[in-house]
C-alpha positions as CSV (number, residue, x, y, z in Angstrom):
1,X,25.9,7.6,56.7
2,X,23.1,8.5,54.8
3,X,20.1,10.9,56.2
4,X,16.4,9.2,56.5
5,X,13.6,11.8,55.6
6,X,9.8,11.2,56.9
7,X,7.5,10.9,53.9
8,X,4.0,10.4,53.5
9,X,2.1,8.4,50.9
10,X,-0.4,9.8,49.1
11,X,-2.3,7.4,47.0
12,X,-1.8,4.8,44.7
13,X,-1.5,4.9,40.6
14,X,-1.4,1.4,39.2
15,X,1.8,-0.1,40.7
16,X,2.8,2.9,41.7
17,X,2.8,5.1,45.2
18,X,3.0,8.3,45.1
19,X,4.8,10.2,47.5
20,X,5.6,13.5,49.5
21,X,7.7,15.1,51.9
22,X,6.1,14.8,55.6
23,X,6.2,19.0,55.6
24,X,3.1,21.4,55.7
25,X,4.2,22.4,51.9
26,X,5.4,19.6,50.6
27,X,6.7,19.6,47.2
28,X,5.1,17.8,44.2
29,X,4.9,13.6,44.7
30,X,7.3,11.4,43.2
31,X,6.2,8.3,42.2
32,X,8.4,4.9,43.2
33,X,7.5,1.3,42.8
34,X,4.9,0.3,45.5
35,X,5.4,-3.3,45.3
36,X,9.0,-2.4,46.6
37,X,8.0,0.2,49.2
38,X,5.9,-2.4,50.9
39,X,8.2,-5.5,50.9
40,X,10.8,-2.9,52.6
41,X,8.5,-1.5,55.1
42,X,6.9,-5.1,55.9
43,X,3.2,-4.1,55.1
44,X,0.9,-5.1,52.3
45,X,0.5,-2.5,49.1
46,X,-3.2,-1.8,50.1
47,X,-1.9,-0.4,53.2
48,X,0.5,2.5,51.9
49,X,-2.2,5.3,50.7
50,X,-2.3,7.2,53.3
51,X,0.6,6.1,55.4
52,X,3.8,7.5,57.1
53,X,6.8,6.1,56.2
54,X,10.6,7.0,56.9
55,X,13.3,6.3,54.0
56,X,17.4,6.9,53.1
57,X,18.3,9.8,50.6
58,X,20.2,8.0,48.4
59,X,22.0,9.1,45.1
60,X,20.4,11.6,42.8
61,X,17.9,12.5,46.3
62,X,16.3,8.6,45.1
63,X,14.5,7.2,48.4
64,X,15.1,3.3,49.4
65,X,14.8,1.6,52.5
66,X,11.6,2.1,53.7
67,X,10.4,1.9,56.8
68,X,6.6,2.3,58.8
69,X,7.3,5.8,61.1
């Protein structure tokens, strides 16, 4: 079973969200696809800045499965 993590989206880069741990010292973003992010989580890409999402660890700590928190 693999662990889901809260993150938070910062902003938008191209086609690209850019995103952080939901922590008071989050580490620096990591960018992932944000056409991909908001098929999985069932909202439109000009929704995600800004937004709390949930999403599996997976290999190498990459994040998939995303879902609105």
């Amino acid at each position: 079973m693999s662990e889901r993590v809260t993150v938070k989206v910062l902003l938008l880069v191209g086609d690209q969200a850019e995103i952080v741990a939901d922590v008071a010292d989050p580490a620096d973003p990591v960018r992932y696809p944000a056409q991909v992010i908001a098929e999985e989580a069932g909202v439109s890409v000009r929704e995600l800045a800004g937004m709390r999402l949930t999403a599996e660890v997976g290999p190498s700590d990459r994040l998939a499965g995303w879902r609105v928190a």
